[in-house]
C-alpha positions as CSV (number, residue, x, y, z in Angstrom):
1,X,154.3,196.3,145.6
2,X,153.6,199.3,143.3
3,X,157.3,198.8,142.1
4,X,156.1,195.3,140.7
5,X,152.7,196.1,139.8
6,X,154.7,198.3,137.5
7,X,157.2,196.6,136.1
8,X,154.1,193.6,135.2
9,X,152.0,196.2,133.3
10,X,155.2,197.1,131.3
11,X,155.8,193.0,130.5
12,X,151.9,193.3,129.3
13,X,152.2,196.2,126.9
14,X,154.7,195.0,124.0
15,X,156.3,197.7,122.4
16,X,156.3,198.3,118.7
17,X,159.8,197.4,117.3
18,X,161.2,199.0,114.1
19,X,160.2,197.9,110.7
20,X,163.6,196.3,110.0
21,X,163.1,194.2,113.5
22,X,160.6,192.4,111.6
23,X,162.9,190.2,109.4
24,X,163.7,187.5,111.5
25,X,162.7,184.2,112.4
26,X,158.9,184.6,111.5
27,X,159.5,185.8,107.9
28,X,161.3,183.1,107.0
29,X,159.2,180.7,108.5
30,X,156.3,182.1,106.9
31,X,158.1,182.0,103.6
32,X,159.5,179.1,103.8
33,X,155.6,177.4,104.2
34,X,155.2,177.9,100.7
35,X,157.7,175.0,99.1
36,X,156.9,173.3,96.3
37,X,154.9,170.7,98.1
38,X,153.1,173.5,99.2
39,X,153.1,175.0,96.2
40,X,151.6,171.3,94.7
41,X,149.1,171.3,97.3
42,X,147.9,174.7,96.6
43,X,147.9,174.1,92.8
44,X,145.5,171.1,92.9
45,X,143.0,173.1,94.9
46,X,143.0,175.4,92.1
47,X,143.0,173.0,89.4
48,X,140.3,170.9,91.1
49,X,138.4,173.3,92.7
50,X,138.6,176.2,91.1
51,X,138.1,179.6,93.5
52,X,136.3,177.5,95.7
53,X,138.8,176.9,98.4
54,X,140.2,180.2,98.5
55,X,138.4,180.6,101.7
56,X,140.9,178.3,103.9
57,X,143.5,180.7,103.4
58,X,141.2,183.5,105.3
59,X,140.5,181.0,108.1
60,X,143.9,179.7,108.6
61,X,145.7,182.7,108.8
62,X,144.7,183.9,112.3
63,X,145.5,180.3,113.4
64,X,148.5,179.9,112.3
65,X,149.8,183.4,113.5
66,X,148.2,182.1,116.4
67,X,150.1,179.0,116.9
68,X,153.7,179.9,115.4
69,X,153.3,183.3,118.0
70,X,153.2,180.5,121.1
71,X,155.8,178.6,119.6
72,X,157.9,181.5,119.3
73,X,157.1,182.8,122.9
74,X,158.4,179.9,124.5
75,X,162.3,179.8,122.8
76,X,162.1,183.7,123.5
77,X,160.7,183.1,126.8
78,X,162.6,180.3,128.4
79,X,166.0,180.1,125.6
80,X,165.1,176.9,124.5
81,X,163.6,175.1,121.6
82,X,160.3,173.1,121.9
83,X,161.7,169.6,121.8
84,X,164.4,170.6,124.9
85,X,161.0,172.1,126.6
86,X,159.0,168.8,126.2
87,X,162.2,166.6,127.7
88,X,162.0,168.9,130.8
89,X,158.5,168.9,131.7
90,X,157.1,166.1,129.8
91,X,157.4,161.9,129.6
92,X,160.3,160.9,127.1
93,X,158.0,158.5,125.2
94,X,155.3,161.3,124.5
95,X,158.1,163.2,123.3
96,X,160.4,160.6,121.0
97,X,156.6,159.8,119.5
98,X,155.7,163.0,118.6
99,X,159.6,164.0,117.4
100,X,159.2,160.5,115.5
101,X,156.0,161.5,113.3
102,X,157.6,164.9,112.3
103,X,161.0,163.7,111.1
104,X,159.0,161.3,109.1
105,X,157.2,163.9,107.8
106,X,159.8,165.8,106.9
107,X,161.7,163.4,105.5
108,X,159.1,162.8,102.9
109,X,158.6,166.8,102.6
110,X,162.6,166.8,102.1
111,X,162.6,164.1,99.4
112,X,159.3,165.9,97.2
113,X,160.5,169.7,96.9
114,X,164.6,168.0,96.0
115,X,162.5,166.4,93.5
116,X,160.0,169.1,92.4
117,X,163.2,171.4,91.9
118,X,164.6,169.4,89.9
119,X,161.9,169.0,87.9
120,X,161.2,172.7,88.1
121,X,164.9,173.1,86.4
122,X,164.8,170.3,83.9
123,X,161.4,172.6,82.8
124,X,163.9,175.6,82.0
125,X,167.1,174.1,81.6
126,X,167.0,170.2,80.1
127,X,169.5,167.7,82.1
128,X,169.7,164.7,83.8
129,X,167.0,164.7,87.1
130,X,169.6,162.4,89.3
131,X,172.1,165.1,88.8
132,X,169.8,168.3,89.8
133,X,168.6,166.4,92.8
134,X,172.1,165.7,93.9
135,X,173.1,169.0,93.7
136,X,170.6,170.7,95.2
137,X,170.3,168.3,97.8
138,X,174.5,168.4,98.8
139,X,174.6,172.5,97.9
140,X,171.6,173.2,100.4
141,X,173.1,170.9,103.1
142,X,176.4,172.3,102.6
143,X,175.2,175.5,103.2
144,X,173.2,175.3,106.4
145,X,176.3,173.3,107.9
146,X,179.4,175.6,106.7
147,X,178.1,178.6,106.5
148,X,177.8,181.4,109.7
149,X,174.9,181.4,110.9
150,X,174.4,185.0,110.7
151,X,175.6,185.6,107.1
152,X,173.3,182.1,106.8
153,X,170.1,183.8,107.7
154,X,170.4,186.9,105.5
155,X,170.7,184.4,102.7
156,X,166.9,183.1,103.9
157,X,165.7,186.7,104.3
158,X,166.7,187.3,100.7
159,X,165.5,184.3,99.4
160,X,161.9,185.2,100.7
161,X,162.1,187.6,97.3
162,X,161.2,184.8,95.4
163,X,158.0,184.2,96.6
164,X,156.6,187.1,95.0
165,X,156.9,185.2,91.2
166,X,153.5,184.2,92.5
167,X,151.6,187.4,92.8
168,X,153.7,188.3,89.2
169,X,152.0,185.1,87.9
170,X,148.7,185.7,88.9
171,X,148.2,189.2,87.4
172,X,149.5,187.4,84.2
173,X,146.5,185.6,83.8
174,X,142.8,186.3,83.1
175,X,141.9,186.5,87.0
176,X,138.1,187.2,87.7
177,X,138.4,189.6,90.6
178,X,134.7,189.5,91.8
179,X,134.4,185.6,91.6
180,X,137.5,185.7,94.5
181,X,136.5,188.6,96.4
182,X,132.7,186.4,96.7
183,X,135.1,183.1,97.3
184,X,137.0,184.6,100.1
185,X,133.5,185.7,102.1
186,X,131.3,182.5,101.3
187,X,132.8,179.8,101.7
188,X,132.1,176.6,99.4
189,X,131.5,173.2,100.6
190,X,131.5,169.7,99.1
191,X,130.2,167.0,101.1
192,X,133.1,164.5,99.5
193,X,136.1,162.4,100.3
194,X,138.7,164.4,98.0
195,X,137.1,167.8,99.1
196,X,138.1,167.1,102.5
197,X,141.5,165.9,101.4
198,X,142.4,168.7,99.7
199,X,141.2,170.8,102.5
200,X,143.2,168.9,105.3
201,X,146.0,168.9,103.1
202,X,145.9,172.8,102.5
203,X,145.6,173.0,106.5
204,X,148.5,170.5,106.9
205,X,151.2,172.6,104.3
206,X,149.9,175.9,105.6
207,X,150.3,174.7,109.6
208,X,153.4,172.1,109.4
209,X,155.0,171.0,112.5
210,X,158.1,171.5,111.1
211,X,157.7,175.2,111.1
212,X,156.9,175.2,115.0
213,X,159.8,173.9,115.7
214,X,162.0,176.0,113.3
215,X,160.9,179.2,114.5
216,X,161.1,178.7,118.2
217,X,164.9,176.8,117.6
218,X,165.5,180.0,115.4
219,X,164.1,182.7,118.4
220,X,166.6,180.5,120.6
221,X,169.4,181.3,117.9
222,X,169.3,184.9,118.0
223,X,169.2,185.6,121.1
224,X,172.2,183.4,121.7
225,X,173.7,185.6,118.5
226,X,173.2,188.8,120.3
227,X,175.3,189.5,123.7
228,X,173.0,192.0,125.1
229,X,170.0,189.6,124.7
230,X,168.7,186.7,127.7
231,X,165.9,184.6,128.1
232,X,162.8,186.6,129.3
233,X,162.9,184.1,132.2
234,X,166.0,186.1,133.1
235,X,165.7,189.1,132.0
236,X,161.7,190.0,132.1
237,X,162.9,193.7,131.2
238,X,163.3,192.9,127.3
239,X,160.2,191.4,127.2
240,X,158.2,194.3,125.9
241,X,160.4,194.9,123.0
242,X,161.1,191.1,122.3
243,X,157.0,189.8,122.4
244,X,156.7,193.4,120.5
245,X,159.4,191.9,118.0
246,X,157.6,188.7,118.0
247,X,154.4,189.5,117.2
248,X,155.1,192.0,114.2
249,X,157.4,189.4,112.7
250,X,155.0,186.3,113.1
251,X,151.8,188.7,111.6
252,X,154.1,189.8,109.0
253,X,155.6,186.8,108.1
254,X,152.3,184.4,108.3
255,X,150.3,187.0,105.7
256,X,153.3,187.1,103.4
257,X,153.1,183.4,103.4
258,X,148.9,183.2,103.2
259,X,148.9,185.6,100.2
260,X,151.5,183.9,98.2
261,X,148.9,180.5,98.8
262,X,145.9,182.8,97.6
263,X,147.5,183.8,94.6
264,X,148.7,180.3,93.4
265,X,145.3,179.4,94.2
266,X,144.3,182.2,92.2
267,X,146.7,182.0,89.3
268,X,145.5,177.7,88.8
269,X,141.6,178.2,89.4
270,X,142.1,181.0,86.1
271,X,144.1,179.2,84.2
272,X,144.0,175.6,84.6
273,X,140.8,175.1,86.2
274,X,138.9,177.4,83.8
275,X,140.2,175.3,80.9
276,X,139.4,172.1,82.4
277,X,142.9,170.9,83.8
278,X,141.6,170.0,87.3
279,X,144.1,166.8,88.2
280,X,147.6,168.6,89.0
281,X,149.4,166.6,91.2
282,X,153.1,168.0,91.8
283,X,154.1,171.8,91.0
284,X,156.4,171.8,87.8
285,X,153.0,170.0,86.6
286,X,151.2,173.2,87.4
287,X,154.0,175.5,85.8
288,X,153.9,173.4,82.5
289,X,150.3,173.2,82.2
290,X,150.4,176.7,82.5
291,X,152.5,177.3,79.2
292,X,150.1,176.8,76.8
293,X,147.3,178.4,78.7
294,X,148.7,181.3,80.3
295,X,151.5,182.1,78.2
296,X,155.6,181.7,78.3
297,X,156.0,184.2,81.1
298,X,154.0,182.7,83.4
299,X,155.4,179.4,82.9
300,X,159.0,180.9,83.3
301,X,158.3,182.8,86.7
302,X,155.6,180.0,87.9
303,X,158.9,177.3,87.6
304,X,161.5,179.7,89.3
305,X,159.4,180.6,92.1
306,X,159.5,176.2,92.8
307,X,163.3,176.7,92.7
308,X,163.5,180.0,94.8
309,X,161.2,178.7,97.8
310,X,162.4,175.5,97.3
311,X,166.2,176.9,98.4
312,X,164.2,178.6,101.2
313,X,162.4,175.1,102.5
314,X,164.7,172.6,102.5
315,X,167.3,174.1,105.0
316,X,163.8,174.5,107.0
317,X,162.9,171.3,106.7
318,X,166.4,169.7,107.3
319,X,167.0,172.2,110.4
320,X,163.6,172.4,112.2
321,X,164.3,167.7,112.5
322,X,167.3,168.1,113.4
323,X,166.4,170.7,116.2
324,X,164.1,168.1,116.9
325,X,165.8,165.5,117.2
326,X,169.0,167.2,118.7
327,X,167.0,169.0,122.0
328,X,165.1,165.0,122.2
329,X,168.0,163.4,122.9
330,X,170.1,166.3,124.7
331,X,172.8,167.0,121.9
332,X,174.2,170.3,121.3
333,X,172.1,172.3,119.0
334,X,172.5,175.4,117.1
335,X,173.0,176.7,113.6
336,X,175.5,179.5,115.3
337,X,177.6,176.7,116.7
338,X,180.8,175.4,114.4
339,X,180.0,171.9,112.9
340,X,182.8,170.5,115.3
341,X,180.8,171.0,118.5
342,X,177.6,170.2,117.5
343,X,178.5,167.1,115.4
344,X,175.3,164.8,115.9
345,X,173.0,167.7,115.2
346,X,175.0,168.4,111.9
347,X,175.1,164.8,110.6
348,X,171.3,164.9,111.3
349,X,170.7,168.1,108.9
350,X,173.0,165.6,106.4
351,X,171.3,162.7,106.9
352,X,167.9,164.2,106.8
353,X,168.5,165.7,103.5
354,X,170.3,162.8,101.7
355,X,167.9,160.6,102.8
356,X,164.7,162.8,101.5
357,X,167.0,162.7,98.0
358,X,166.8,159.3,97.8
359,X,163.4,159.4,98.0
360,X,163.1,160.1,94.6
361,X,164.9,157.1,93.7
362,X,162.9,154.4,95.4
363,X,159.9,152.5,94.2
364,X,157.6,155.0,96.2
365,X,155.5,157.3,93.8
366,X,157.2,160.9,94.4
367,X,153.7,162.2,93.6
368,X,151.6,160.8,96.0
369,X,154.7,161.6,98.3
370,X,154.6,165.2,97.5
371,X,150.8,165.6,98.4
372,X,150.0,162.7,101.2
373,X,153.2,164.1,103.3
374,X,151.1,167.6,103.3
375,X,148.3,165.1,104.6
376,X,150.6,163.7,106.9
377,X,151.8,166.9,108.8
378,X,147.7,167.9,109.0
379,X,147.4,164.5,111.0
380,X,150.6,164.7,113.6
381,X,149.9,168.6,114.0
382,X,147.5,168.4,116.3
383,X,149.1,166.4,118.9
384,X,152.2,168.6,118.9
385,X,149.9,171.7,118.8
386,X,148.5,170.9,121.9
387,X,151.5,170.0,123.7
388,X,152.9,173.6,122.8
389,X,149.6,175.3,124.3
390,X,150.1,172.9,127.3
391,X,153.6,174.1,127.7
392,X,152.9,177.5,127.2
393,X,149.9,178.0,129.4
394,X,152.3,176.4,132.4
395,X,153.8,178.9,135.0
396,X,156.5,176.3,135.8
397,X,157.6,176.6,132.2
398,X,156.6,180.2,131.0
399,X,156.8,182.5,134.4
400,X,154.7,185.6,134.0
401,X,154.5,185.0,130.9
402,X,152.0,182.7,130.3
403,X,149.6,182.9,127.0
404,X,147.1,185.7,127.6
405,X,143.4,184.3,127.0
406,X,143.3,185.4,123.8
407,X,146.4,183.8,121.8
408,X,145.4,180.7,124.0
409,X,142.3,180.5,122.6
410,X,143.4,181.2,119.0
411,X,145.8,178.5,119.7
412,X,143.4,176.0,120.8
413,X,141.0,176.9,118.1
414,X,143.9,176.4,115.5
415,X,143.9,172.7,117.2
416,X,140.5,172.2,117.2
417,X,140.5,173.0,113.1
418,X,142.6,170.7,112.5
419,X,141.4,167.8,114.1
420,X,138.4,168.8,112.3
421,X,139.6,168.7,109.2
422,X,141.4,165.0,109.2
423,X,138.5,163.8,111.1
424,X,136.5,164.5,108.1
425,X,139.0,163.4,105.4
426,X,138.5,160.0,107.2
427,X,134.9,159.5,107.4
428,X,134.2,160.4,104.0
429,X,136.9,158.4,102.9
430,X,135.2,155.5,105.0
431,X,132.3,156.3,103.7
432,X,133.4,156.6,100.3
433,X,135.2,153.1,100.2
């Protein structure tokens, strides 16, 4: 008895990993929430709101540190992705719904950053839009299917670099440093239908569903990648350094990805918002309105930070669906496994980006895609948000290691936010109309 006793309190006490354990799955998760439909989204809160809704970014980073920290937990825990989870313990039409509303989602995410970088590029480099959507969309694709999966993620690492244009930009401009330290304490409120849009969208590009998936599929990848490295579920003795691992990364990762959304928040409410551009609706709009306000080097860094993250996102967005859909429907799954034996998976990451290219070439407006599908992900992240506390709060599913109360209730308080928030985006829509 004291023998287990022990060994429980060491599964309780995470240990603190090394600082280059910490570039893993939830860096790149975190970086790769700020795409340019994030980026879009972030923009026309400055624009139309000026410092005013700098206050979200405070609230919503616990929550989502909260949420992508269980989602992590459970591919570290049980060595496999949230989707194969659900099939196990949960009915197949529950799942197939819920896999259904985020490959649409990401579909439509897919098709507005391939088109935002393009229109990022055409800012800096004049050519034909059809011809930088193509290639971005086959050059991304290509490389999340060909490449190793290991050499493939230290490509994603390095790409987080680009996410730092945005604190560059925002010291370029004339930045009122006590207006956003009062923003970030007291929050402002507007009792009005696109106030409460913008605000469920900023909820729904800074907690996607697509990014739950990804970094619990990407916990499963590694430690598949390394030999010495189980499940917790078989082999509980890691478990101190892996949550350790875990949690640093997620913390780190998450406030790398909140601060980046402050400053473009920062950099628009300064800039445009103070000159009375307030109705930005994709992010190349933001970098170009920019020009003649904040000067050529802002414009120049604002437009290759869209491209950068936009590199990051896209293999996100293409692998998290087809993770998704894969574990659904019980195919073989894995970036680390050679295109030849995880065929359907592959042709889904193909499929799913091709298909979010042509997007841009169909009658439907690519910038109300680029900010409703931010809208969209707010509304079907709640229903998958709950099913990954359910799942992780089960001992049948997570053994001994089972949320403590206190990332269970961050979880569920993450939830209950963002119910909260498309609740009110419909009734003062309904009560607008």
């Amino acid at each position: 008895m004291d023998a287990r006793a022990t060994e429980a309190a060491e599964v309780k006490q995470p240990e603190r990993p090394r600082l280059r354990d910490i570039l893993g799955p939830g860096l790149v998760t975190g970086a790769s929430d700020d795409d340019p439909s994030g980026i879009a989204t972030y923009s026309q809160a400055g624009a139309q709101f000026g410092y005013g809704l700098i206050w979200t970014l405070v609230l919503t980073y616990p929550l989502m540190c909260a949420i992508q920290m269980v989602s992590a937990q459970i591919g570290r825990v049980t060595g496999r992705g949230l989707a194969a989870n659900m099939r196990r313990h949960y009915p197949l039409p529950l799942l197939y719904g819920l896999v259904g509303l985020l490959l649409v989602a990401n579909v439509i995410n897919l098709g507005a950053d391939l088109g935002a970088m393009a229109a990022a590029l055409r800012l800096l480099l004049p050519g034909p839009a059809a011809l930088y959507v193509a290639g971005f969309a086959i050059g991304t694709a290509a490389l999340e299917i060909f490449m190793r999966y290991s050499r493939y993620a230290n490509v994603l690492r390095w790409l987080t670099i680009s996410l730092f244009a945005y604190v560059a930009t925002a010291f370029a401009a004339g930045v009122s440093w006590g207006d956003v330290a009062r923003s970030l304490v007291i929050p402002h409120i507007e009792m009005s239908a696109d106030y409460f849009t913008v605000v469920v969208a900023v909820f729904g590009t800074t907690i996607s569903p697509y990014l739950f998936f990804w970094q619990a599929s990407e916990e499963v990848e590694q430690e598949k990648e390394d030999t010495t490295a189980k499940p917790l579920l078989e082999a509980p003795s890691q478990a101190p350094r892996e949550l350790g691992r875990i949690q640093l990364d997620t913390i780190v990762g998450m406030g790398l990805s909140n601060l980046v959304a402050l400053f473009i928040i920062i950099t628009t409410a300064a800039t445009l918002n103070a000159h009375g551009v307030k109705d930005i609706q994709t992010s190349s709009q933001a970098a170009e309105a920019l020009r003649p306000i904040a000067g050529e080097f802002a414009f120049a860094i604002f437009a290759l930070g869209i491209i950068g993250t936009g590199l990051l996102a896209v293999p996100v967005l293409a692998g998290s669906a087809a993770y998704a859909v894969g574990e659904a429907f019980g195919w073989k799954v894995g970036l680390a496994q050679k295109p030849g034996r995880a065929p359907a998976f592959y042709w889904t990451i193909a499929i799913a980006t091709l298909v979010g290219a042509a997007v841009n070439f169909s009658p439907l407006d690519p910038i109300k895609a680029l900010f409703w599908s931010a809208v969209i992900n707010g509304v079907a992240a709640v229903p998958i948000m709950a099913m990954i506390l359910l799942m992780g709060s089960q001992k049948t599913i997570m053994g001994r290691f089972t949320l403590p109360p206190w990332l269970k209730g961050l979880g569920w308080l993450a939830t209950l936010a963002m119910g909260a928030a498309a609740v009110g985006m419909i009734a003062t829509s309904a009560m607008g109309s």
